[in-house]
C-alpha positions as CSV (number, residue, x, y, z in Angstrom):
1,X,-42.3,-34.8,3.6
2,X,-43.7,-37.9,5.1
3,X,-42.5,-36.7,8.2
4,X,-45.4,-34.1,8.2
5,X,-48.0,-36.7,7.6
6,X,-46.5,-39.3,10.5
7,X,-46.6,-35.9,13.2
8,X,-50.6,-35.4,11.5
9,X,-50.9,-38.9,12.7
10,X,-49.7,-38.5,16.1
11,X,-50.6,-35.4,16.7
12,X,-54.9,-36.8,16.0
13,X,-54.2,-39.3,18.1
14,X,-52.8,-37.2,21.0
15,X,-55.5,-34.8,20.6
16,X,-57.9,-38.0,21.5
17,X,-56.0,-39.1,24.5
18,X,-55.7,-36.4,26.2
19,X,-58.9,-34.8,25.2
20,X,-57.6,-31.8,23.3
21,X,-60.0,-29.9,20.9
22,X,-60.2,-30.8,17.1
23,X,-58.5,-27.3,16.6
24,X,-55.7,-27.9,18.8
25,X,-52.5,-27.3,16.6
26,X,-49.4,-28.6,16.1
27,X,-47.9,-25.4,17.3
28,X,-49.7,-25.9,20.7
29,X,-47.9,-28.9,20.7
30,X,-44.2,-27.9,19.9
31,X,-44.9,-25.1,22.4
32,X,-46.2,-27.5,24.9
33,X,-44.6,-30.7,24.9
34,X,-41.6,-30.7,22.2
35,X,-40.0,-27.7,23.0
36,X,-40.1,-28.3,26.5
37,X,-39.0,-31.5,26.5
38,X,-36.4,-31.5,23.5
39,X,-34.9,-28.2,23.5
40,X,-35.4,-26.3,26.2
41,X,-32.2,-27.5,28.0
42,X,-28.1,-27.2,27.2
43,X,-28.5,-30.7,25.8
44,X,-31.1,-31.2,23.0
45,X,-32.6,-34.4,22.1
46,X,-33.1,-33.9,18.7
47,X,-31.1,-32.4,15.6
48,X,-31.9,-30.9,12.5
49,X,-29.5,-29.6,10.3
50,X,-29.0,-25.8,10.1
51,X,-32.0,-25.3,12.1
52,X,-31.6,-22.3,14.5
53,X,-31.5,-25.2,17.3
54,X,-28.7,-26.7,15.0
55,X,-26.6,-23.0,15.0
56,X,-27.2,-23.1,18.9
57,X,-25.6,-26.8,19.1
58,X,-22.7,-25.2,17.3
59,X,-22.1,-22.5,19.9
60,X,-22.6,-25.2,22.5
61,X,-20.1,-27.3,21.1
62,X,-17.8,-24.3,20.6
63,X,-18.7,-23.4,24.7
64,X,-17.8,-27.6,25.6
65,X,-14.8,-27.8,24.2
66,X,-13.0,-24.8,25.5
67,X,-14.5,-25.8,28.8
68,X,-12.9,-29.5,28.3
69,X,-9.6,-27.3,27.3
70,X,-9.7,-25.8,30.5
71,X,-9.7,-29.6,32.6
72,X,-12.0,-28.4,35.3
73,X,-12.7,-31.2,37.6
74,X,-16.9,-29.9,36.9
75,X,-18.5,-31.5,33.7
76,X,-19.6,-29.6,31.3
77,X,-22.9,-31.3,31.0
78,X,-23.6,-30.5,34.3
79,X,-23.7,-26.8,33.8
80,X,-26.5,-24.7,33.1
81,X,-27.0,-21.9,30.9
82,X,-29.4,-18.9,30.1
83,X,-32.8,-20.3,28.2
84,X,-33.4,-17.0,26.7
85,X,-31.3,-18.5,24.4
86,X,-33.4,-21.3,23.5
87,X,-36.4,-19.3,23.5
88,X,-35.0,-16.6,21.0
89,X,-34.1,-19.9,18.9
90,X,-37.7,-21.2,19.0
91,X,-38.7,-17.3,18.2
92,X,-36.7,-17.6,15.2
93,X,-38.1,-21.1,13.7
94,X,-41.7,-19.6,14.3
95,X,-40.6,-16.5,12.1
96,X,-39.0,-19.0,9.5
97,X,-42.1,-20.9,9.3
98,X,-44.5,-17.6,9.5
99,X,-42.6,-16.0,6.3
100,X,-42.2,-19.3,4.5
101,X,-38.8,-19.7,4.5
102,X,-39.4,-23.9,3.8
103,X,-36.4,-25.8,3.7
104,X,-34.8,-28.8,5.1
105,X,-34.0,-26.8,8.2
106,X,-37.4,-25.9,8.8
107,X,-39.2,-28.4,8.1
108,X,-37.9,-32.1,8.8
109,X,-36.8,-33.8,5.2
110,X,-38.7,-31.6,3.8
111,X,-36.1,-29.8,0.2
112,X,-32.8,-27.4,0.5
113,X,-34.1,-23.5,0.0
114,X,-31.9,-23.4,-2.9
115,X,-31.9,-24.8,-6.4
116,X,-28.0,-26.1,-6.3
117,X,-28.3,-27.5,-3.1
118,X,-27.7,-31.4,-2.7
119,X,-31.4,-32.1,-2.2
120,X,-32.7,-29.4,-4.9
121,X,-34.0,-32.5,-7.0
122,X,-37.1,-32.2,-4.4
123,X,-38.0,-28.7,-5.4
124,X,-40.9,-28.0,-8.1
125,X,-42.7,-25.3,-9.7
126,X,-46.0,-26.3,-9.0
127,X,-48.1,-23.8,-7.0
128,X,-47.6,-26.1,-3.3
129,X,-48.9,-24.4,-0.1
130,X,-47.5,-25.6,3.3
131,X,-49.3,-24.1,6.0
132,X,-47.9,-24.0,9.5
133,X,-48.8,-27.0,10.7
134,X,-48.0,-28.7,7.8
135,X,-44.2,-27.4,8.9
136,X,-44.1,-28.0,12.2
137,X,-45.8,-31.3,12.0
138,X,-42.7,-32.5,10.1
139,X,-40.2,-32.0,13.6
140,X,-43.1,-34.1,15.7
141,X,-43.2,-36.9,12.2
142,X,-39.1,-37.3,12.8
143,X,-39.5,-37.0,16.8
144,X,-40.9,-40.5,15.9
145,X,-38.4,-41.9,13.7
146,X,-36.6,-44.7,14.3
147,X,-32.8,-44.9,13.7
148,X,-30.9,-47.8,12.7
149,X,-27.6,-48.3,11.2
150,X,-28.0,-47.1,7.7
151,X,-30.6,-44.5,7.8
152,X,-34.2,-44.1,9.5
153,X,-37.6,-45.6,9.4
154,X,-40.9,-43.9,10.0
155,X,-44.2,-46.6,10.7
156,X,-47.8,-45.5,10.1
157,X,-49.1,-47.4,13.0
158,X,-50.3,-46.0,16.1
159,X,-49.8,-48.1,19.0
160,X,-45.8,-47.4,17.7
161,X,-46.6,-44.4,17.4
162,X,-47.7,-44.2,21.1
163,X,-44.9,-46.5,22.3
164,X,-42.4,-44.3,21.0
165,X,-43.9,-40.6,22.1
166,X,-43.8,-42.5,25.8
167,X,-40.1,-42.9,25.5
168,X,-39.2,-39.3,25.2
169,X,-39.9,-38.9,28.8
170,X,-37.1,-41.1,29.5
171,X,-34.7,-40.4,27.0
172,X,-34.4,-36.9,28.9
173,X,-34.1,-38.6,32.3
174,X,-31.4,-41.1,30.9
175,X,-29.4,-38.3,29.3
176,X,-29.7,-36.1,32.5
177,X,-29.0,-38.8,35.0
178,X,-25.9,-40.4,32.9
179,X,-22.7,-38.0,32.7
180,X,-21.1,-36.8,29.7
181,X,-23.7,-38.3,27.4
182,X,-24.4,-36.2,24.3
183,X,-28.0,-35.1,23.1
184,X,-29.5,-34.9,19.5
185,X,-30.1,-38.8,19.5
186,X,-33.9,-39.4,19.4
187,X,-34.0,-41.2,16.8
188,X,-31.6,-43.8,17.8
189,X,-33.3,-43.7,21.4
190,X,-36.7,-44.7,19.7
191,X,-34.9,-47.7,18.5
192,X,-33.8,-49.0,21.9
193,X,-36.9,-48.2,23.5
194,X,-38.9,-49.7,21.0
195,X,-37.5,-53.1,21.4
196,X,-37.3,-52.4,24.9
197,X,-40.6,-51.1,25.6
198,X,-41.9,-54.5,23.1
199,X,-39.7,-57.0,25.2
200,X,-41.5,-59.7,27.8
201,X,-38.6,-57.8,30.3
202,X,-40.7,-54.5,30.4
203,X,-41.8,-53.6,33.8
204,X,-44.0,-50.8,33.8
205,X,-43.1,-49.9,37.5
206,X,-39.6,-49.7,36.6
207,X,-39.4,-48.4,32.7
208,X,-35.8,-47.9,32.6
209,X,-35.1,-51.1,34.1
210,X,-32.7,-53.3,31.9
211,X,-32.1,-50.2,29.6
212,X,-28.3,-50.5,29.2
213,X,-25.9,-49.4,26.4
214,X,-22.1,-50.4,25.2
215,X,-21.3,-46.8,25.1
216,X,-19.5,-45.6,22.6
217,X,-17.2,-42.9,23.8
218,X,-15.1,-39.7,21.8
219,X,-11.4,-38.9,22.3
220,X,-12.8,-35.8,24.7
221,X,-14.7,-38.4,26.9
222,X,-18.3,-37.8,25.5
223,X,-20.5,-40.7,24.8
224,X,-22.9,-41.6,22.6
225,X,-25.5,-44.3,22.4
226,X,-25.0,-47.2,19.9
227,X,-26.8,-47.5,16.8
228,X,-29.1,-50.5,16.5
229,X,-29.1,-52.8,13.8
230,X,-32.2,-52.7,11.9
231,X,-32.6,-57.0,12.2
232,X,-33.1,-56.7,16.1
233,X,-36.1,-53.7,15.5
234,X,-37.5,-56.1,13.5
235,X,-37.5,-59.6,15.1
236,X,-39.4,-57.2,17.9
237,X,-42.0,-56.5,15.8
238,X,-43.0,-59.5,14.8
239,X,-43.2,-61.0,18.4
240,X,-45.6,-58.0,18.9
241,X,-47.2,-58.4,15.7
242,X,-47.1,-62.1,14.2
243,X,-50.0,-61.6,11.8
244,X,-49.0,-58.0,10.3
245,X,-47.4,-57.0,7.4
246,X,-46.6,-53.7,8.5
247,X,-45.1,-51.0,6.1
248,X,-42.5,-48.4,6.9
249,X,-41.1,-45.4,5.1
250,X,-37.3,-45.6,4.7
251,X,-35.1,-43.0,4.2
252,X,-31.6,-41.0,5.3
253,X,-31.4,-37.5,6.4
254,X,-28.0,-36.1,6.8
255,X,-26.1,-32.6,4.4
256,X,-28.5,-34.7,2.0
257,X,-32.0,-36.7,2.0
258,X,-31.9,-40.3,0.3
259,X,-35.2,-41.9,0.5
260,X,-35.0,-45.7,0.5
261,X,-39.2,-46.1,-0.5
262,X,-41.9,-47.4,1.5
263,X,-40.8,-51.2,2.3
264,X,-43.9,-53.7,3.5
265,X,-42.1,-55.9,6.2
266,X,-43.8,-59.2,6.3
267,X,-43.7,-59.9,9.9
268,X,-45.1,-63.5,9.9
269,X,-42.2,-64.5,7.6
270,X,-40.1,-62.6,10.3
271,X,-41.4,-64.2,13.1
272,X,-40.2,-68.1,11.3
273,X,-37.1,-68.8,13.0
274,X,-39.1,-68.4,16.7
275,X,-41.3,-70.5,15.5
276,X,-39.3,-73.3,14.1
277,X,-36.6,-72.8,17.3
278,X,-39.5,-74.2,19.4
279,X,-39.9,-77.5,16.7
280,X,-36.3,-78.4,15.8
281,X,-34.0,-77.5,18.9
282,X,-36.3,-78.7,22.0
283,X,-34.0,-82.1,22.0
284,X,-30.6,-80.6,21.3
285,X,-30.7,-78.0,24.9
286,X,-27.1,-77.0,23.7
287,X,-28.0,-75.6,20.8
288,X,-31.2,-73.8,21.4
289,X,-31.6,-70.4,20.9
290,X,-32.6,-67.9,23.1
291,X,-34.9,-65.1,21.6
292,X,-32.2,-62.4,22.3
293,X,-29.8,-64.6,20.3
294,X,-31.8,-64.6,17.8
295,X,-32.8,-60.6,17.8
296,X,-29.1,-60.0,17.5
297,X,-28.7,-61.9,14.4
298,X,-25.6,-59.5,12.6
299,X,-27.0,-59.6,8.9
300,X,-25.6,-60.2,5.2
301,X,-27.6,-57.2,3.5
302,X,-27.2,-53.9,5.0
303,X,-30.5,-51.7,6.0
304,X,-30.4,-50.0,3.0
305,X,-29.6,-53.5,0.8
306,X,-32.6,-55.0,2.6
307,X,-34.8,-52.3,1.5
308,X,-33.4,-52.2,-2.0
309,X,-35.0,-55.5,-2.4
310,X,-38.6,-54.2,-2.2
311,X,-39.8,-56.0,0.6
312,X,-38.6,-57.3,4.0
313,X,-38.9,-61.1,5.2
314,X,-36.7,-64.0,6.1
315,X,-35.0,-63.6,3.0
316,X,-33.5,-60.0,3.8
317,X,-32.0,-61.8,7.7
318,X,-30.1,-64.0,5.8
319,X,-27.3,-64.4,8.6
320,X,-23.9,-62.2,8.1
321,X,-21.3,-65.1,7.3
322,X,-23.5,-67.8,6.4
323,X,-21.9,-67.9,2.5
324,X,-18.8,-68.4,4.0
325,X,-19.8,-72.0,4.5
326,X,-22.0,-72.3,1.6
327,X,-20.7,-74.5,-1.4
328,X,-18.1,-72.5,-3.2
329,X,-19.9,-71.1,-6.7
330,X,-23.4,-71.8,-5.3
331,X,-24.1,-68.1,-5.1
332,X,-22.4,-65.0,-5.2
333,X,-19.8,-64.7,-2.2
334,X,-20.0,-68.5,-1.5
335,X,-16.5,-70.3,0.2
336,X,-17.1,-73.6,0.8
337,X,-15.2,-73.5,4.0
338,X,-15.6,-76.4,6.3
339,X,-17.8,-75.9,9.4
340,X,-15.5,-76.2,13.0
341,X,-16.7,-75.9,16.6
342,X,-14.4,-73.9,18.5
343,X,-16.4,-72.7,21.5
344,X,-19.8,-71.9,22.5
345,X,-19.8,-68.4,19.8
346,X,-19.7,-71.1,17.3
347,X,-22.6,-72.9,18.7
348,X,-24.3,-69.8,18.5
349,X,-23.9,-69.4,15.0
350,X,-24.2,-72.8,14.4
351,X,-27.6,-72.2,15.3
352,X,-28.6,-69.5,13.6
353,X,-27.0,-70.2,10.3
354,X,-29.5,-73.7,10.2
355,X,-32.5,-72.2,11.7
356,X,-32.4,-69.5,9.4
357,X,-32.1,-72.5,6.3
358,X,-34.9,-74.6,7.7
359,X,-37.5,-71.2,8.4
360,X,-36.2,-70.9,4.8
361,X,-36.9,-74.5,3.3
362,X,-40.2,-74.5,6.0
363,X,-40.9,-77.9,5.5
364,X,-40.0,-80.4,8.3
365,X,-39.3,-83.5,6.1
366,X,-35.9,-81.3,4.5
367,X,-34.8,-80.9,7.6
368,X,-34.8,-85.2,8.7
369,X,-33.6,-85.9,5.1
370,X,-30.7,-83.8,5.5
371,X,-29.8,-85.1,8.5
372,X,-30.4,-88.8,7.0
373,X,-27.9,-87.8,4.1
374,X,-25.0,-86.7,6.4
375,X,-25.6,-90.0,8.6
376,X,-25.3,-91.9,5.5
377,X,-22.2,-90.4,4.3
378,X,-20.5,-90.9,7.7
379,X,-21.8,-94.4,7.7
380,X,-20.0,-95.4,4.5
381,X,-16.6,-93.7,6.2
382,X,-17.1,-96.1,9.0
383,X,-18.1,-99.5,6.6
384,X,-14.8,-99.9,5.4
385,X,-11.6,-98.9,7.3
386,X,-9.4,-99.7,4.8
387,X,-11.1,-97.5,2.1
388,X,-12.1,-94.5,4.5
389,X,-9.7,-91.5,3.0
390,X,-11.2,-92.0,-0.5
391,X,-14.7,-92.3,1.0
392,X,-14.2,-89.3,3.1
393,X,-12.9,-87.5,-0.5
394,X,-16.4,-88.7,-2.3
395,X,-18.4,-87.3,0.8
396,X,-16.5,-84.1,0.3
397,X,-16.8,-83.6,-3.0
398,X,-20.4,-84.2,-2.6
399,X,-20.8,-81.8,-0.2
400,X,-19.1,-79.1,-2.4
401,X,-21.2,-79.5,-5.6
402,X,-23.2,-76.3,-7.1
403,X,-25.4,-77.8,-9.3
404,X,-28.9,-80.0,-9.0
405,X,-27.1,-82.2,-11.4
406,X,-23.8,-82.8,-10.0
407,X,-25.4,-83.5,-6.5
408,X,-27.5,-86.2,-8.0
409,X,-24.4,-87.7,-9.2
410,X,-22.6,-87.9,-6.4
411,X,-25.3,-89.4,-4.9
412,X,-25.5,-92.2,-7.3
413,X,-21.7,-92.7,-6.8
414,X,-21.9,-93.2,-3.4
415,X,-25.3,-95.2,-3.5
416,X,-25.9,-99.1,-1.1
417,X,-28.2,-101.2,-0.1
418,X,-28.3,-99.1,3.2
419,X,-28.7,-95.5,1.7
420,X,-30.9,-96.2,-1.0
421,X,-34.0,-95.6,0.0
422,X,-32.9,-92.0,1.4
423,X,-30.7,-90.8,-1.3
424,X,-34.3,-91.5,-3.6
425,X,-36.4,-89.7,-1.3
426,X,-34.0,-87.1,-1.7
427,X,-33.7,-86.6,-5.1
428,X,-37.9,-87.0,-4.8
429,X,-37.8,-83.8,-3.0
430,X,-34.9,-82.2,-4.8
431,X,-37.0,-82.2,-8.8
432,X,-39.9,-80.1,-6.6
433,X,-37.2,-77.9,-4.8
434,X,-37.3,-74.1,-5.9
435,X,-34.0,-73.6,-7.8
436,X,-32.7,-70.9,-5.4
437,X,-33.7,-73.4,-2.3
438,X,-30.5,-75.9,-3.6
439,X,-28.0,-74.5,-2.3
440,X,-29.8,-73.9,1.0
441,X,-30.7,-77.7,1.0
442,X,-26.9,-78.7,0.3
443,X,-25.3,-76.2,3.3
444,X,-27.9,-77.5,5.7
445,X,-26.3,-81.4,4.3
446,X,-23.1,-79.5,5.2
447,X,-24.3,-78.3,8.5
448,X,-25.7,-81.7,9.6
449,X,-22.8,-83.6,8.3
450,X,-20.2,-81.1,10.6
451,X,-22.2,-81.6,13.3
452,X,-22.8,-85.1,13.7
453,X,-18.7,-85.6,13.3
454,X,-18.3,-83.2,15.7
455,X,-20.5,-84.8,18.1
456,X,-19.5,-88.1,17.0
457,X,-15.3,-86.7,18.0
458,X,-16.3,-85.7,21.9
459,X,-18.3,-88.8,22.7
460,X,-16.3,-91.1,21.9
């Protein structure tokens, strides 16, 4: 039902840019400008389930593959059919709506008509009025929804608001202009043209410019656009919006409606990595970052998983396989495995596993300490020849320790007169460490010490 309030939104704010009367309706507008634009044609940009446009998809769909049966050199996108049609479909929502037939395929997320339906837990018996617009507000609210893998998020803000309605436009010129591509994908659209439309690439003369898509094609040929992960939608924002914390409503529509809550995404937190890319990596030009590198960060939690933890910051872009090289028992999913450069993927990663630990630990002197303590450890391999395989053991089994105490231990076994002003300065910082921060500390020691043998193997 937020969906309503989000098209209320947009709809006030169209009204003032293009000078519409206060009385000017959301009707007016379907009429107007989403009709029009979203149904009015053999490919639809937007679905809703069982809504008359939905039964007319289904005798589309019915139409397209008897066509494709037929292997007529013509595509079936490329044909055009009678828009009475459509019009007797738009006829038919309006009579819906008029006799108050509200359900889910009437009004966008809104509950099922019936009682033992999936979503009937939305249904109550107090005395609730939904006028007209209140309906039909809902299909312009979800017009504006963005889609990521894992369900949809709607944003009460209304330059987004206004980025997004300008994309529709030319999500109806990409799908006419690129064969075979299916409709009913709006939501997943906004996504793409969000970051797009946010991105220092955007040229205004040119809006389409650098829009391009890893299709994803069916066994009859059709393709579909790709589903964004949710991390890249919001690295955007907070190049756009650094200072924000902006709150979104999360939620799934599908046979059923799952809402996820309304998640504040702290986009200064976000925005971190950027930041601390420009401070640590400006010396080491092989592994810097570039910001689409780090847009495309894959993810450990899951949309959903990131919203289930109440809020959204650095925490929830914890990068996908970075436990893999965490020490084994640390935390949950944690393998211990041994860093290796292979080729310049691994770089990558390399990266953006320790920039996400040092926007994490934010404090510079973690990040010089670390790299002290894996310098020291590599430095008491090279001391004595003689002894190096047992020194290289005690630097492992350093390196693999899951506890505060254990790691001070270690470094008391392996303490000289050369490391001993470090390993202190260390275990200064350590006592003042959050407990959750440990492990982070001990796989950037990891990262460091990897990286510095690796470096330490190709220039010599």
């Amino acid at each position: 039902m937020y969906t309503s309030y989000i098209g209320k939104k947009f709809l006030q704010l169209y009204r003032e840019k293009e000078k519409k009367p206060d009385d000017y309706s959301a009707r007016q507008f379907f009429d107007e400008v989403l009709f029009p634009l979203f149904f009015d044609d053999p490919i639809t940009l937007m679905w809703v389930h069982n809504s008359p446009f939905d039964q007319l998809n289904k005798e589309d769909s019915k139409k397209r593959k008897e066509h494709l049966r037929k292997k007529t050199s013509e595509s079936y996108f490329s044909l055009k059919e009678d828009p009475l049609a459509r019009l007797s479909k738009k006829d038919e929502l309006y009579k819906k709506i008029t006799a108050k037939e509200i359900s889910g395929s009437t009004a966008v997320g809104f509950y099922v008509a019936d009682v033992k339906g999936n979503t009937s837990g939305q249904i109550t018996t107090l005395p609730v009025s939904y006028s007209d617009d209140d309906i039909l507000s809902s299909w312009i609210g979800q017009s504006l929804s963005i889609g990521l893998k894992g369900g949809y998020m709607l944003i009460d803000n209304s330059r987004i608001l206004n980025i997004l309605s300008e994309g529709w436009q030319y999500y109806r010129e990409f799908v006419s202009k690129t064969s075979n591509l299916k409709g009913n994908q709006i939501e997943t659209w906004n996504a793409h043209w969000l970051s797009h439309r946010m991105s220092k690439l955007f040229d205004s003369n040119t809006p389409l410019r650098g829009v391009k898509f890893d299709f994803q094609g069916d066994e009859k040929g059709v393709m579909s656009i790709p589903t964004m992960v949710w991390s890249n939608v919001v690295f955007n924002l907070s190049l756009n919006f650094p200072q924000q914390t902006i709150t979104c409503y999360a939620y799934f529509l599908g046979k059923t409606n799952d809402t996820l809550g309304f998640i504040n995404i702290y986009l200064p937190e976000v925005r971190r990595p950027f930041e601390w890319r420009d401070k640590v990596f400006l010396n080491q030009s092989e592994l810097i970052l570039k910001d689409k590198q780090i847009e495309n960060l894959e993810t450990f939690y899951k949309f959903g998983n990131a919203c289930k933890m109440g809020t959204i910051g650095l925490k929830a872009l914890e990068p996908a396989k970075l436990r893999e090289f965490m020490p084994s028992g640390s935390v949950q999913y944690a393998q211990g495995k041994n860093y290796k450069f292979t080729d310049d993927n691994s770089k990558i990663n390399f990266s953006l596993y320790k920039l996400w630990i040092i926007a994490m630990l934010n404090k510079t002197e973690l990040l010089q300490l670390a790299a002290d303590v894996a310098n020291a450890l590599i430095a008491l391999e090279r001391k004595n020849e003689r002894g190096k395989t047992t020194q290289t053991q005690s630097s492992k089994e350093l390196l693999e320790v899951k506890s505060l105490k254990s790691f001070i231990d270690g470094l008391t076994e392996n303490i000289s007169e050369g490391n001993a002003t470090t390993f202190k300065n260390v275990v200064e910082q350590l006592v003042k460490m959050p407990s959750d921060n440990f492990p982070l500390f001990v796989t950037l020691i990891r990262f460091e010490y990897a990286y510095q043998k690796h470096h330490s193997s190709t220039t010599n």
